[in-house]
N, CA, C and O atoms as a Tinker XYZ file with bonds, in Angstrom:
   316  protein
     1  N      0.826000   -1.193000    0.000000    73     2
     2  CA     0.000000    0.000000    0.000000    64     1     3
     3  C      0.864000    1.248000    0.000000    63     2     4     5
     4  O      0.550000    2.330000   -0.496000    81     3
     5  N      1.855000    0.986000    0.548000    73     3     6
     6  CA     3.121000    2.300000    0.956000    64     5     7
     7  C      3.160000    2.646000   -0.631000    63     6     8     9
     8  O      2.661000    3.635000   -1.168000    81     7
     9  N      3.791000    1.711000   -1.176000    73     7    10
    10  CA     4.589000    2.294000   -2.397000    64     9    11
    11  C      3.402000    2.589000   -3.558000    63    10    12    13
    12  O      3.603000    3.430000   -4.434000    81    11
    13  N      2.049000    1.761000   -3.479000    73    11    14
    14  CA     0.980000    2.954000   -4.190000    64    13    15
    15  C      0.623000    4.424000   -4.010000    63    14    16    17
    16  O      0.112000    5.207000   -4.811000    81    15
    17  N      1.139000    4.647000   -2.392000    73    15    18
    18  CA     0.928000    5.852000   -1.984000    64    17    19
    19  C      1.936000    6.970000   -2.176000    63    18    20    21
    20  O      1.729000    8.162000   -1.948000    81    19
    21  N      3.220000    6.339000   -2.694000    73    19    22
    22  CA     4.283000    7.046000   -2.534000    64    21    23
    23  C      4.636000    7.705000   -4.041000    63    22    24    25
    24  O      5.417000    8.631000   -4.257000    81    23
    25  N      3.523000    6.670000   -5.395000    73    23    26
    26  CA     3.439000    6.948000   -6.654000    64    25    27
    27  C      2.523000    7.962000   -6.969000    63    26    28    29
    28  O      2.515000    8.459000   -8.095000    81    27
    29  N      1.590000    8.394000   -5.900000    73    27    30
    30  CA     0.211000    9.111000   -6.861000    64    29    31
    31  C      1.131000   10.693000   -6.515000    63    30    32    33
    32  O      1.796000   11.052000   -5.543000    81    31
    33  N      0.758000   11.387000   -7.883000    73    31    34
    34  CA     1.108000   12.875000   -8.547000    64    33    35
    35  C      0.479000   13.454000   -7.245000    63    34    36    37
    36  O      1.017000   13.930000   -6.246000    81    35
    37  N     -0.733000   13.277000   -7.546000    73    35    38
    38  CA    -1.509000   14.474000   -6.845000    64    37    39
    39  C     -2.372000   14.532000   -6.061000    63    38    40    41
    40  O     -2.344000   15.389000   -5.177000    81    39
    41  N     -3.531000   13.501000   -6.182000    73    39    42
    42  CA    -4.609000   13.857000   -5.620000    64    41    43
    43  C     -5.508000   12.080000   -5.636000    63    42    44    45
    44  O     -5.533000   11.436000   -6.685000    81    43
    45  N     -6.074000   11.606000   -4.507000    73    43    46
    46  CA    -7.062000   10.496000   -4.626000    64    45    47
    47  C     -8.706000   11.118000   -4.972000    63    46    48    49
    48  O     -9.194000   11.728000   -4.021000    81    47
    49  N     -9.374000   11.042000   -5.926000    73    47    50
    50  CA   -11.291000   11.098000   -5.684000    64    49    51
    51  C    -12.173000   10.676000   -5.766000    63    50    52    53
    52  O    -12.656000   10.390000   -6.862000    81    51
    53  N    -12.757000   10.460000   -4.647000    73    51    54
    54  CA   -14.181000    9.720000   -4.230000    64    53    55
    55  C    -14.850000   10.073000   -4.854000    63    54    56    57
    56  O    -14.807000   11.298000   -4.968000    81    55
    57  N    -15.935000    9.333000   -5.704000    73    55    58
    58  CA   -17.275000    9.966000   -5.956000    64    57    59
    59  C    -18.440000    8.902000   -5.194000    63    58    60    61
    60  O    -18.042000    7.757000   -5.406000    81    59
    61  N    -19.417000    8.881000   -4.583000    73    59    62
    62  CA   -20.276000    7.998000   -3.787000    64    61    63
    63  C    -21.981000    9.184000   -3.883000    63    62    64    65
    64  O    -22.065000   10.411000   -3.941000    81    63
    65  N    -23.051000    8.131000   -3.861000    73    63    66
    66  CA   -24.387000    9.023000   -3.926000    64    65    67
    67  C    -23.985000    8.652000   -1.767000    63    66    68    69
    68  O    -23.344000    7.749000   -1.228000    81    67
    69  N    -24.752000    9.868000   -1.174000    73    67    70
    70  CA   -24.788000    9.367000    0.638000    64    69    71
    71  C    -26.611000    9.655000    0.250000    63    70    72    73
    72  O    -27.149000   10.342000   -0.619000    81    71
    73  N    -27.058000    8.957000    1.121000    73    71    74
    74  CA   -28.210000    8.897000    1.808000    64    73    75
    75  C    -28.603000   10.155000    2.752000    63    74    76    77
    76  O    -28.369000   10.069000    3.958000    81    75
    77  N    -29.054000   11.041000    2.344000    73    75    78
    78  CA   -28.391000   12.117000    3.370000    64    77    79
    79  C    -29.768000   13.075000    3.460000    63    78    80    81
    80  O    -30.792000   12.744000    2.861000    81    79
    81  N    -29.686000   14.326000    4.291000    73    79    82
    82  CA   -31.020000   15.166000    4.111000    64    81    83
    83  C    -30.858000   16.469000    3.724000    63    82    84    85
    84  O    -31.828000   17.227000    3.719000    81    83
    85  N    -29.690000   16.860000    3.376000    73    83    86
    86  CA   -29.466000   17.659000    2.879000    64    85    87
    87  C    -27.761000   17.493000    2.281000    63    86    88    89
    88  O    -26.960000   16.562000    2.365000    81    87
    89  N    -27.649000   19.279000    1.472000    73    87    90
    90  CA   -26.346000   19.239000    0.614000    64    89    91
    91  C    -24.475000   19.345000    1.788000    63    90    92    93
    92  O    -23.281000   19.082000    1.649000    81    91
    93  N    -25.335000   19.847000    2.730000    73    91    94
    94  CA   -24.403000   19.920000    4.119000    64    93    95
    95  C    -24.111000   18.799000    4.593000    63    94    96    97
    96  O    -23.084000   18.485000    5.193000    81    95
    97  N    -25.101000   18.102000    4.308000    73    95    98
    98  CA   -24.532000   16.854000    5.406000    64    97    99
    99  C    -24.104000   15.895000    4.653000    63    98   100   101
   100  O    -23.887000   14.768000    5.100000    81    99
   101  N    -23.899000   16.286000    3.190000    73    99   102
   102  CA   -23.609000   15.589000    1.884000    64   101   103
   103  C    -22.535000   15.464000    2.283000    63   102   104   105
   104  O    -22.133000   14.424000    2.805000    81   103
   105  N    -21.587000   16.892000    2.059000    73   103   106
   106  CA   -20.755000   17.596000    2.062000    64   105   107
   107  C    -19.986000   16.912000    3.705000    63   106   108   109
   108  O    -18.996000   16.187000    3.792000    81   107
   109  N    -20.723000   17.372000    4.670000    73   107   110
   110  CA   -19.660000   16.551000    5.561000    64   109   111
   111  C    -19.253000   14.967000    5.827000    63   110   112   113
   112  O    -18.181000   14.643000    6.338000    81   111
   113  N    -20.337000   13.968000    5.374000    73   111   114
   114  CA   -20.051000   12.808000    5.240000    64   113   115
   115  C    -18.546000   12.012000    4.233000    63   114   116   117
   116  O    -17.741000   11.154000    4.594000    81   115
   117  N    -18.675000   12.736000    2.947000    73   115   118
   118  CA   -17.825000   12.873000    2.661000    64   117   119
   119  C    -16.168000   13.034000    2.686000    63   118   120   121
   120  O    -15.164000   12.403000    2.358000    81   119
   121  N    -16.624000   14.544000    3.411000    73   119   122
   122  CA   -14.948000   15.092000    3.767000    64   121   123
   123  C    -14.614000   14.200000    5.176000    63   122   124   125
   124  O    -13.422000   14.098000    5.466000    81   123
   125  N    -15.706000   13.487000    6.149000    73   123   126
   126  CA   -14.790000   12.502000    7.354000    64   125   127
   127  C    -14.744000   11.217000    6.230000    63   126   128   129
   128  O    -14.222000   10.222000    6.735000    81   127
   129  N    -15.080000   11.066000    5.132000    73   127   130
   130  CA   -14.682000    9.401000    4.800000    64   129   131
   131  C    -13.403000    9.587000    4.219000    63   130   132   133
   132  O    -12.687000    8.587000    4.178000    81   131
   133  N    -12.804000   11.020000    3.602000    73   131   134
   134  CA   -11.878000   10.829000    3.442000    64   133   135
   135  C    -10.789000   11.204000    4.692000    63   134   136   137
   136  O     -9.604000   10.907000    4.537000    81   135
   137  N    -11.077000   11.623000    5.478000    73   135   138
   138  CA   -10.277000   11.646000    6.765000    64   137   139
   139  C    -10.462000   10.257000    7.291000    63   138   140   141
   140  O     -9.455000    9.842000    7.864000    81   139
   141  N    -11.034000    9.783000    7.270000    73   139   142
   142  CA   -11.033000    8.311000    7.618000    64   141   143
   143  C     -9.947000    7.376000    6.999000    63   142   144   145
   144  O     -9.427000    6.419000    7.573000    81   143
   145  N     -9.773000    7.674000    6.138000    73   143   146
   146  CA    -8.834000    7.452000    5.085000    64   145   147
   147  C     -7.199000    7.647000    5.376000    63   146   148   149
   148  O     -6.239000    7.011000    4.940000    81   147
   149  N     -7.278000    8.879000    6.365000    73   147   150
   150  CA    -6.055000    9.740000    6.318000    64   149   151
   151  C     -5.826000   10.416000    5.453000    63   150   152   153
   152  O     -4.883000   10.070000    4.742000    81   151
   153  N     -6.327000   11.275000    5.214000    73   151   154
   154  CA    -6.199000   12.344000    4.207000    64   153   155
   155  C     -6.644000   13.467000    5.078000    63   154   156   157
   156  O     -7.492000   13.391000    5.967000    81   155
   157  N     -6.092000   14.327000    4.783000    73   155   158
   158  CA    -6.002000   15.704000    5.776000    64   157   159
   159  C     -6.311000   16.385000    4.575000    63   158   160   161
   160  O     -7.497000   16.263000    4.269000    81   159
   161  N     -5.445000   17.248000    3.581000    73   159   162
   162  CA    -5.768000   18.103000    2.655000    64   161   163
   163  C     -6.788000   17.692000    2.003000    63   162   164   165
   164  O     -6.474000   16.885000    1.129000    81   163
   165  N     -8.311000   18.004000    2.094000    73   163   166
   166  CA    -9.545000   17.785000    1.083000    64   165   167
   167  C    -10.421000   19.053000    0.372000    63   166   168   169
   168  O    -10.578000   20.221000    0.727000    81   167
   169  N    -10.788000   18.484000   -0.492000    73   167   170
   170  CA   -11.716000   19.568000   -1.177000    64   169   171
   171  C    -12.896000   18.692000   -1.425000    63   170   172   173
   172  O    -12.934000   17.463000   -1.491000    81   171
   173  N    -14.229000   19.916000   -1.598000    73   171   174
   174  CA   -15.349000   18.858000   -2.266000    64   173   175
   175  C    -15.452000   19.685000   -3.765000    63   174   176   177
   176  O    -15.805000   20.841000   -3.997000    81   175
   177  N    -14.982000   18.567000   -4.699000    73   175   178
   178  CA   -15.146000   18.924000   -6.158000    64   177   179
   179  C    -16.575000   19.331000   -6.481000    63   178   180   181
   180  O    -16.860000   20.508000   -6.701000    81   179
   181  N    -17.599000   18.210000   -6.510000    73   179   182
   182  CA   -18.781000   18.170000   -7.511000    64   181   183
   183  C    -19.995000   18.197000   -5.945000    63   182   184   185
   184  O    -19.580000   17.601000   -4.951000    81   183
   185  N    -20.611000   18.502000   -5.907000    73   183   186
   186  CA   -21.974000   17.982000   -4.671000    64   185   187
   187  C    -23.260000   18.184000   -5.809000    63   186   188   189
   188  O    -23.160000   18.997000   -6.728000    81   187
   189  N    -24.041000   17.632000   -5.680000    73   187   190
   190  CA   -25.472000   17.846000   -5.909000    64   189   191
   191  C    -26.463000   16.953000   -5.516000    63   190   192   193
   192  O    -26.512000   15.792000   -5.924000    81   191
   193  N    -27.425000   17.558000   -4.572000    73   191   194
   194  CA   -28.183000   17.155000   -3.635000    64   193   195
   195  C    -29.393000   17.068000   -4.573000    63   194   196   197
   196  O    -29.612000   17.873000   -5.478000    81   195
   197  N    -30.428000   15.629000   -4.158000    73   195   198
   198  CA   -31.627000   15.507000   -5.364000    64   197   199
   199  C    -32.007000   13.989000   -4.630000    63   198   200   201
   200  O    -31.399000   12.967000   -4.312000    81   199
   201  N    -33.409000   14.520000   -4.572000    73   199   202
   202  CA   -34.198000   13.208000   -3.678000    64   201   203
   203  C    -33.793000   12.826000   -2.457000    63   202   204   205
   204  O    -33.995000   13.606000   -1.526000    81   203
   205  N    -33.063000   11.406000   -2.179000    73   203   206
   206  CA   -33.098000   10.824000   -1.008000    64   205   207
   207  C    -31.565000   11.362000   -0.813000    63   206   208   209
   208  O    -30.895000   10.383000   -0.484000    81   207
   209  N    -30.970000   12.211000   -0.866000    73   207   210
   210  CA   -29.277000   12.467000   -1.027000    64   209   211
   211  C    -28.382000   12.808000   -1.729000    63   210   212   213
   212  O    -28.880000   12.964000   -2.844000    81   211
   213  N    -27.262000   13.042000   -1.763000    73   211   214
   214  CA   -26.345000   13.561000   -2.476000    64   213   215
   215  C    -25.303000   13.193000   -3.041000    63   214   216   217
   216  O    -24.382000   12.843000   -2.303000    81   215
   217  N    -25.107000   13.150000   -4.453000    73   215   218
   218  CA   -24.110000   12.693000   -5.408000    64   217   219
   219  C    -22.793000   13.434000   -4.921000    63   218   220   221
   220  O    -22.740000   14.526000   -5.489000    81   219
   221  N    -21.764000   13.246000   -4.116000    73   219   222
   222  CA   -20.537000   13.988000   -4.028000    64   221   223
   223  C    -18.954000   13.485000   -4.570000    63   222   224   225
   224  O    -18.420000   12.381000   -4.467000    81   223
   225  N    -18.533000   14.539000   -5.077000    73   223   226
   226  CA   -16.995000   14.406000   -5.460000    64   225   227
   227  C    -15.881000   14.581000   -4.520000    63   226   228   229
   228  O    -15.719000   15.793000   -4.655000    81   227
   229  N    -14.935000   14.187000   -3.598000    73   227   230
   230  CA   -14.457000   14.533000   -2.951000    64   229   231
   231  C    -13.144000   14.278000   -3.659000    63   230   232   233
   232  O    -12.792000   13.375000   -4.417000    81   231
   233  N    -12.325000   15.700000   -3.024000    73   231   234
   234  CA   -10.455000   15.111000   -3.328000    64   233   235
   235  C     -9.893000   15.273000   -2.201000    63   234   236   237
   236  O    -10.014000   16.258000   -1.472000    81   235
   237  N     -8.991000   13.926000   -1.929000    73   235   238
   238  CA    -7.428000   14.301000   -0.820000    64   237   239
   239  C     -6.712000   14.499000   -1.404000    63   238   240   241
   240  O     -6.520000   13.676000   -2.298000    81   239
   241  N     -6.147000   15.252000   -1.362000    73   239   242
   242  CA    -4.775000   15.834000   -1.891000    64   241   243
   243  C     -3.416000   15.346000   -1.110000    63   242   244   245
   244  O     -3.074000   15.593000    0.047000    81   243
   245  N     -2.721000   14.534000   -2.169000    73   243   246
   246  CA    -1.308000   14.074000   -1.661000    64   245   247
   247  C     -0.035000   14.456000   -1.589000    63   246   248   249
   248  O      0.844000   14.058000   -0.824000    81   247
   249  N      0.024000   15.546000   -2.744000    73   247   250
   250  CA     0.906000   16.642000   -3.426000    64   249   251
   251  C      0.168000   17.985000   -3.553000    63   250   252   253
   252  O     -0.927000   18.017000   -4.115000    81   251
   253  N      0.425000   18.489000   -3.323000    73   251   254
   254  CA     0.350000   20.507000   -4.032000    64   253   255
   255  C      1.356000   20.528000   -4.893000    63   254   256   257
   256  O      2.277000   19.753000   -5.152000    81   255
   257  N      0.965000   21.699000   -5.341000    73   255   258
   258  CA     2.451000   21.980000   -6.109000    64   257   259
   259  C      3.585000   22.740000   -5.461000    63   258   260   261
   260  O      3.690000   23.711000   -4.711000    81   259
   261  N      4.352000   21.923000   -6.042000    73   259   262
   262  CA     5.847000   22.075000   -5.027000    64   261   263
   263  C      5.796000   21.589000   -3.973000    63   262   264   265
   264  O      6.385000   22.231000   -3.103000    81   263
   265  N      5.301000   20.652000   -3.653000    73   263   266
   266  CA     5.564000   19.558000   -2.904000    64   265   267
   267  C      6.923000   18.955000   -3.155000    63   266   268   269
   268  O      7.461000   19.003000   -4.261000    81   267
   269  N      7.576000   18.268000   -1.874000    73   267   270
   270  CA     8.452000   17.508000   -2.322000    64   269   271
   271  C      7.777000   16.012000   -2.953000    63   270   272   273
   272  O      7.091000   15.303000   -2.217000    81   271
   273  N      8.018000   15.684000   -4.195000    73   271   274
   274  CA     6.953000   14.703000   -4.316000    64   273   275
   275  C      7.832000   12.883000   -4.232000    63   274   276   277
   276  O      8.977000   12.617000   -4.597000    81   275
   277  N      6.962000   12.087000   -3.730000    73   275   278
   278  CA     7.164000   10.880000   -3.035000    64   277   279
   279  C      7.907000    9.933000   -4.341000    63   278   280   281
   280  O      8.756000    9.071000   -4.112000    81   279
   281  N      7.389000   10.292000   -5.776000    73   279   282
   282  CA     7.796000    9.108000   -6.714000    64   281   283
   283  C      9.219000    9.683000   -7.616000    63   282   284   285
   284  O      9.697000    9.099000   -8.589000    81   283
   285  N      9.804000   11.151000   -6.925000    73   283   286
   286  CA    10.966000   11.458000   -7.419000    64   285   287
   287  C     12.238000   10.596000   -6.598000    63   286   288   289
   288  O     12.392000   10.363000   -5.399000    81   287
   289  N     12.888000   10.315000   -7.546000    73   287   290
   290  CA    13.454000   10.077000   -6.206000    64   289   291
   291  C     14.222000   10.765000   -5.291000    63   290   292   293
   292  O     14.559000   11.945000   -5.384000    81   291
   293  N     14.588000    9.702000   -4.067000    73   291   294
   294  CA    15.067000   10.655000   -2.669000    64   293   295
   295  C     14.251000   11.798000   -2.594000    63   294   296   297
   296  O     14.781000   12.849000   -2.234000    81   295
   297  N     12.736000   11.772000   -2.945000    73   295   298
   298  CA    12.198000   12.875000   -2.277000    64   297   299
   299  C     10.740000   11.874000   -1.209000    63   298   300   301
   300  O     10.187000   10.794000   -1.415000    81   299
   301  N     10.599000   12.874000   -0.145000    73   299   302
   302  CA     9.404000   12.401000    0.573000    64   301   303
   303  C      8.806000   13.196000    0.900000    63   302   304   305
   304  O      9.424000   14.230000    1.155000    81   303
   305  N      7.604000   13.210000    1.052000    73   303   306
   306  CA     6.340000   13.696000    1.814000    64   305   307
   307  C      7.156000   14.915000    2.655000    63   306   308   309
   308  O      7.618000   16.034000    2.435000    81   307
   309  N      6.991000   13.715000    4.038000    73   307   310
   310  CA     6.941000   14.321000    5.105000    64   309   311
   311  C      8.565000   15.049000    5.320000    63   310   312   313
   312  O      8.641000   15.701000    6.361000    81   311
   313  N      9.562000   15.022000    4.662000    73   311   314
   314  CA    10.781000   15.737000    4.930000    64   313   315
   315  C     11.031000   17.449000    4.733000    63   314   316
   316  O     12.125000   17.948000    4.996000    81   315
């Protein structure tokens, strides 16, 4: 799992419909599944709320730019 994690450029994204009652609670279900995950840096790309819940896009972000990035080598994350 390390070394899949140590290859991605930029960014992991979820897309999932939640069961939900509104676009807020779309929106936060989401951003803890990807903290669940371990992902700290998130955004919500796409949301749209319709009927029983909400279609959401979520991104963790693994890199920014100018990051030291993980698949150069001798570079890491966290250094």
């Amino acid at each position: 799992m390390e070394e899949c994690y140590k290859k991605i450029v930029d960014a992991v994204d979820i897309e999932t419909f939640f069961a939900c009652k509104d676009e807020e609670e779309g929106r936060t279900l989401a951003l803890k599944l990807l903290e669940s995950f371990g992902l700290k840096d998130t955004d919500i790309v796409f949301i749209q709320y319709e009927g029983p819940g909400a279609r959401v896009r979520a991104r963790g972000y693994i890199h920014r730019a100018g990051d030291r990035y993980g698949w150069l080598e001798g570079g890491k994350k966290d250094e």
